[in-house]
C-alpha positions in Angstrom: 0.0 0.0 0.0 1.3 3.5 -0.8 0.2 7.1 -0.4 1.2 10.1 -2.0 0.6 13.9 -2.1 0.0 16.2 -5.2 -1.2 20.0 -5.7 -5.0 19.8 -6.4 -5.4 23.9 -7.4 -5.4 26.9 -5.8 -8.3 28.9 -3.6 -7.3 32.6 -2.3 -3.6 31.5 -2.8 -3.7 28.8 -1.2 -2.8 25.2 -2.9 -5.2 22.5 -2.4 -3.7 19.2 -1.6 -4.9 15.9 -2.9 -4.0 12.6 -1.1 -3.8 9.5 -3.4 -4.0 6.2 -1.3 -3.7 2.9 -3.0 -3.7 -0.7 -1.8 -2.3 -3.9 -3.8 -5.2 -4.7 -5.2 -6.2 -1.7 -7.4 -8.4 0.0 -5.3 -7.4 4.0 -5.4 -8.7 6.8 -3.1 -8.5 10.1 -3.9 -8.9 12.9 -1.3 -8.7 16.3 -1.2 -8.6 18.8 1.9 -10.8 21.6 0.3 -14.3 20.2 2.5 -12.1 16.9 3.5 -13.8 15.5 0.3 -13.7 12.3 -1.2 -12.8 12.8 -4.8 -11.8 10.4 -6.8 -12.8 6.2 -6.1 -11.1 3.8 -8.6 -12.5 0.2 -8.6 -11.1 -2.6 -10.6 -13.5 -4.8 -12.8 -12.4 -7.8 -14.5 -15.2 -7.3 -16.8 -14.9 -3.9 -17.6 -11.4 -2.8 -16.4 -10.5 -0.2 -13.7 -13.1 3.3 -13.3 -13.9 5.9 -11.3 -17.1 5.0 -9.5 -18.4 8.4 -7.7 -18.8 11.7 -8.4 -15.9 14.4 -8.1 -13.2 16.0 -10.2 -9.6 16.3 -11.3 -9.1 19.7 -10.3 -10.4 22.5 -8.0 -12.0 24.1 -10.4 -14.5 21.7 -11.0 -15.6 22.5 -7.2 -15.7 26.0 -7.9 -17.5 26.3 -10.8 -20.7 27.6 -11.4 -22.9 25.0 -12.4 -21.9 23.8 -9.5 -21.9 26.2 -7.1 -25.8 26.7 -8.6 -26.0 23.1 -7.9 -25.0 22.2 -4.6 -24.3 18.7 -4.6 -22.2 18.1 -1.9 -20.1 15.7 -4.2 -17.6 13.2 -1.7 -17.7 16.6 0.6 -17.4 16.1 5.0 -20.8 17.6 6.0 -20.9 19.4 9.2 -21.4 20.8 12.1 -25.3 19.1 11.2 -25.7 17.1 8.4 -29.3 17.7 6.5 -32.0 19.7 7.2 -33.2 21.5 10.2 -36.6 22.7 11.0 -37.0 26.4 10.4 -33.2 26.9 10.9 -33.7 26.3 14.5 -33.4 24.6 17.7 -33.8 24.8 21.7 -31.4 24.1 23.6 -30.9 24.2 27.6 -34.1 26.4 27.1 -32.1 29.2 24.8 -33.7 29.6 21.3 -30.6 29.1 18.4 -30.7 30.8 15.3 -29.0 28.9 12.2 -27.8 29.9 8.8 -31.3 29.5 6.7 -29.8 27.9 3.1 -32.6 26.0 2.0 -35.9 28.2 2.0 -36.5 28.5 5.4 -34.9 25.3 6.5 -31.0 25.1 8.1 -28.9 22.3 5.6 -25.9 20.7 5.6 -24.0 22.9 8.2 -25.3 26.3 6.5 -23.8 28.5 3.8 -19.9 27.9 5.3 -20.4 24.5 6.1 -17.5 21.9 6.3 -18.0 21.1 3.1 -16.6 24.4 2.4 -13.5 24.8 4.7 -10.0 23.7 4.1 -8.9 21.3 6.8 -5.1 21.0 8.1 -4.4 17.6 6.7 -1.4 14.3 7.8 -0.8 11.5 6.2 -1.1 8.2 8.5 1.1 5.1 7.4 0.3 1.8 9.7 0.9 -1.8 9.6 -2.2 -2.8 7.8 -3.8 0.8 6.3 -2.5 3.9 4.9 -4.5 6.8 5.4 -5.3 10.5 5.9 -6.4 12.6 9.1 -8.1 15.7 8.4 -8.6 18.6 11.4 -10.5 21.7 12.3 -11.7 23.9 14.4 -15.4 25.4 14.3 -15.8 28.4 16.5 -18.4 29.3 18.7 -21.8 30.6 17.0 -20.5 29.7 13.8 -23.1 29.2 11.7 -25.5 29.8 14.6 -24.1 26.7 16.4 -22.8 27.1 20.0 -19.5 25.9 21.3 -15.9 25.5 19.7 -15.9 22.5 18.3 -12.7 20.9 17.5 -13.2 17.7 15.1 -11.1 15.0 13.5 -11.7 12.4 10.5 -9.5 9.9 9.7 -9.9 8.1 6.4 -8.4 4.7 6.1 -7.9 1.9 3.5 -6.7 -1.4 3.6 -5.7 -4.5 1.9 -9.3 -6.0 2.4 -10.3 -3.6 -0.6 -12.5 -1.4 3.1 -12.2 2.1 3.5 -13.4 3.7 6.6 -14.1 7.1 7.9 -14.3 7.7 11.5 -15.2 10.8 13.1 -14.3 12.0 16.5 -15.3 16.2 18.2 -14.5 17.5 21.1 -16.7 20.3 22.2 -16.6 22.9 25.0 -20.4 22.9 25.4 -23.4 21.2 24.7 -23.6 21.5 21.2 -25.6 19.5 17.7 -23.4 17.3 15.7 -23.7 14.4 12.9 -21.1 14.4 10.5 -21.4 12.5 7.4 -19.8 11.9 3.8 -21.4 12.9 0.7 -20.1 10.8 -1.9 -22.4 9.9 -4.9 -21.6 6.5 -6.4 -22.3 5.0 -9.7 -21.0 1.2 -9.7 -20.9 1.1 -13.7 -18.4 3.8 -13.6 -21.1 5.6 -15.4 -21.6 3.8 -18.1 -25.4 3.5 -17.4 -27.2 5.2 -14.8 -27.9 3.6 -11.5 -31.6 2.3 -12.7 -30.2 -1.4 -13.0 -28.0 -1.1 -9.4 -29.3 -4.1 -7.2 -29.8 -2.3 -3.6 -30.9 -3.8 -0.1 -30.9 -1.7 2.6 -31.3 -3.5 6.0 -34.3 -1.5 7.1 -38.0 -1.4 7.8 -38.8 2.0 8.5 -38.0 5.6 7.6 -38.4 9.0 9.2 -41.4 10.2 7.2 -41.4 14.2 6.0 -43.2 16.6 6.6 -44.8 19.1 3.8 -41.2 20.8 3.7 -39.2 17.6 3.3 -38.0 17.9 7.3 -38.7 15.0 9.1 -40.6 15.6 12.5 -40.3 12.2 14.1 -43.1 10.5 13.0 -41.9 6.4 11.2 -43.2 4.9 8.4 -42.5 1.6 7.8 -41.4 0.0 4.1 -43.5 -2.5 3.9 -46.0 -2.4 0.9 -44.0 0.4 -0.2 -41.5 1.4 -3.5 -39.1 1.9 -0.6 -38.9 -1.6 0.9 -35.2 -2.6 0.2 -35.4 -5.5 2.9 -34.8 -7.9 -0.4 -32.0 -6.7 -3.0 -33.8 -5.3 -6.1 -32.7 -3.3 -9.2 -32.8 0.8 -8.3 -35.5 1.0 -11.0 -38.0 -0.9 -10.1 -38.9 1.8 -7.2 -37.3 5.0 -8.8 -40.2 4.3 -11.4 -43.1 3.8 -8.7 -42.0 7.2 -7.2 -42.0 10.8 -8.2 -38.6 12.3 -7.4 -36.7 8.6 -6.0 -35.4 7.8 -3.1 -34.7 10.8 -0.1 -35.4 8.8 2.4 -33.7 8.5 6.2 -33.8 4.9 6.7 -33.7 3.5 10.5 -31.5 0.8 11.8 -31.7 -1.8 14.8 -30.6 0.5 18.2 -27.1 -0.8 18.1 -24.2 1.5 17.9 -21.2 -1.2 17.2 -20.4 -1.4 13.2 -22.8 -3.3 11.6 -23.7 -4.2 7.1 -26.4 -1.8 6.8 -26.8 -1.6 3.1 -25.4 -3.2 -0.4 -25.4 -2.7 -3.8 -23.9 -4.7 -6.5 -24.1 -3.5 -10.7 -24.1 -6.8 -12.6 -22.2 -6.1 -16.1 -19.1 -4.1 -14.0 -19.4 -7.2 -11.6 -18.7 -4.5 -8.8 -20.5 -4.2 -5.7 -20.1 -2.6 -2.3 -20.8 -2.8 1.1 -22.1 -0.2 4.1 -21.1 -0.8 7.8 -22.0 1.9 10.0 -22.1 3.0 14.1 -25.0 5.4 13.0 -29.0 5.1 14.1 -30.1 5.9 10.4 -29.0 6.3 6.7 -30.3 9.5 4.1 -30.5 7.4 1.2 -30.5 9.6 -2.2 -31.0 8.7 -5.7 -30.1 12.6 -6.9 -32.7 13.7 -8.2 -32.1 17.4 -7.9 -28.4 16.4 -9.4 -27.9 18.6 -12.4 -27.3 17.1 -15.7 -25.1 20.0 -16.4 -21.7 18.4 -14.1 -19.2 15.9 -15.5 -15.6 14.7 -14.8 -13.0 16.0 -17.1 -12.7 13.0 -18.7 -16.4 12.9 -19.8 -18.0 11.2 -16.8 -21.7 12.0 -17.1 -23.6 12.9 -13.7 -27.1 13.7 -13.5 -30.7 12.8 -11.9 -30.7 9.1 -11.4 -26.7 8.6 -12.1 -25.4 7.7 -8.4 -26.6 7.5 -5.3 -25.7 8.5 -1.8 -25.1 7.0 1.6 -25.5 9.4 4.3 -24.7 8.2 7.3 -25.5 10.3 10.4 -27.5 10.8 13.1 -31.5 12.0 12.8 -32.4 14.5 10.1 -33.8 17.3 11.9 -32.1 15.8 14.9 -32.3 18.6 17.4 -35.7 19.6 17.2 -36.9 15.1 18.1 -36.8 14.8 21.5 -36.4 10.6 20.2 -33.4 11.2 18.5 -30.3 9.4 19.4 -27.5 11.1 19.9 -27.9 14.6 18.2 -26.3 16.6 21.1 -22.9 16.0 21.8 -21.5 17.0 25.5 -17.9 18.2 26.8 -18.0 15.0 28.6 -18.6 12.5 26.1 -17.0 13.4 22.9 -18.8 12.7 19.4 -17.4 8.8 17.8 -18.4 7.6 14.7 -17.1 5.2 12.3 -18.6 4.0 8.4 -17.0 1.6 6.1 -17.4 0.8 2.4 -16.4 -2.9 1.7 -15.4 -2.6 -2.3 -16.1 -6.1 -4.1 -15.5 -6.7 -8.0 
């Protein structure tokens, strides 16, 4: 296994590093430290040869460009200090009313207009026995965003000879404070070849946090059954995407059990690549990107689009501060934020 360093670009003056991590088998990892963003996610096929399976670019620019800028896909981007949406851009906590950055209508998402997906972490490269990998570090002040306390969080991304790469998360805060951090990266097994209509997905739930008119989730569970969105069985993407009107965006619940656990799968037949979800976290957003604008491609040609990858959003409750039943949404000075997801890559 090896890792190396190169200059992804420039923002302000400042050069954006990429880290490139590969392990003996042909999986690559590509991260960059501009939103501590997964970029780049080579999978071997002995079908179809070696592609990048998610959504990203080979340069900065891409990141900064218009289209998608207008866009706001999150692509492979660390989202923090909340990931999704928040009721109304607020919350109450120890009896004291919070105020948050409204970025989508009047709803609070994804951390706010400077989320983490924005920010340029201090970045280390981490070399071990049986992983190489890549610790990213910052510091969010007090009130940013609307949020209270100085929050000081670590990610460490790892990969390994068993063709795994995990993310854990770990935040220290200095007062009682929201947090659920996820990763935003959109895959596409095919290496977009094809959309993601023919993807077979299970997803080891049987309920979801139902929305409300605004698409916030207020606590209230539906459950799959006799629904498009039962994934209990694996089943090709399109088979529901066609029985529903803007696919999947839903926050699917798992079994109360914080250790690392498969929650989800997908496998793409002609590539013969498929991958596999463990996760610490209560729930999963799953998204089919509908909103994703046909306008964004890789350099190379790399189509993206509504319905051409899919995302795995790991975290803790959608709206998570304003459900008194949610697990985990406020992290305390005395017990620090942990969490840890995994994607098992098979081909």
């Amino acid at each position: 296994m090896k890792i190396e360093k190169k200059p992804f670009g420039q923002i302000d003056g400042q050069t954006i590093d990429q880290y490139i991590l590969s392990n003996n088998n042909g999986l690559v990892l590509g991260i960059i430290n501009y939103g501590a963003t997964i970029s780049s996610i080579i999978v071997p096929s002995a079908r179809q040869g070696r592609a990048d399976v998610v959504c990203g670019f080979n340069q900065i620019d891409g990141y900064l460009s218009e289209a998608y800028q207008n866009n706001a896909p999150y692509f492979g981007a660390t989202v923090g200090r909340y990931a999704g949406r928040i009721k109304d851009a607020q919350f109450v906590l120890g009896g004291e009313l919070y105020q948050l950055e409204a970025n989508d209508g009047d709803n609070h998402l994804h951390g706010g207009k400077l989320g983490f997906d924005k920010r340029i972490w201090k970045s280390e490269t981490l070399e071990e026995d049986d992983a190489v990998g890549v610790k990213m570090s910052l510091i969010s002040q007090h009130m940013e965003e609307g949020y209270p306390g100085q929050v000081e969080v670590n990610i460490y991304f790892r990969m390994n000879d068993n063709n795994e790469i995990s993310i854990r998360y770990q935040a220290n805060t200095d007062r009682v404070t929201p947090i659920s951090l996820t990763n935003h990266t959109y895959f596409n097994l095919s290496g977009f070849k094809d959309n993601i209509m023919s993807h077979l997905a299970c997803i080891v739930s049987d309920s979801y946090l139902q929305p409300d008119a605004s698409n916030v989730p207020d606590g209230s569970i539906s459950k799959v059954e006799n629904t498009p969105a039962d994934l209990r069985k694996p089943k090709p993407l399109g088979v529901c995407i066609d029985k529903m009107e803007m696919g999947f965006e839903h926050y699917f619940l798992f079994e109360k059990d914080s250790r690392l656990r498969e929650v989800a799968s997908f496998t793409e037949e002609k590539s013969g690549r498929g991958i596999k979800v463990f996760t610490t976290e209560p729930g999963m957003l799953f998204y089919t990107g509908y909103y994703t604008s046909d306008q964004l491609q890789r350099e190379n040609g790399d189509q993206y689009g509504q319905f051409r990858a899919f995302c795995c959003e790991t975290s803790r409750y959608i709206n998570g501060p304003n459900i008194a039943s949610s697990p985990g949404s406020v992290t305390t000075p005395d017990e620090p934020y942990e969490s840890e997801t995994v994607l098992a890559f098979e081909w």
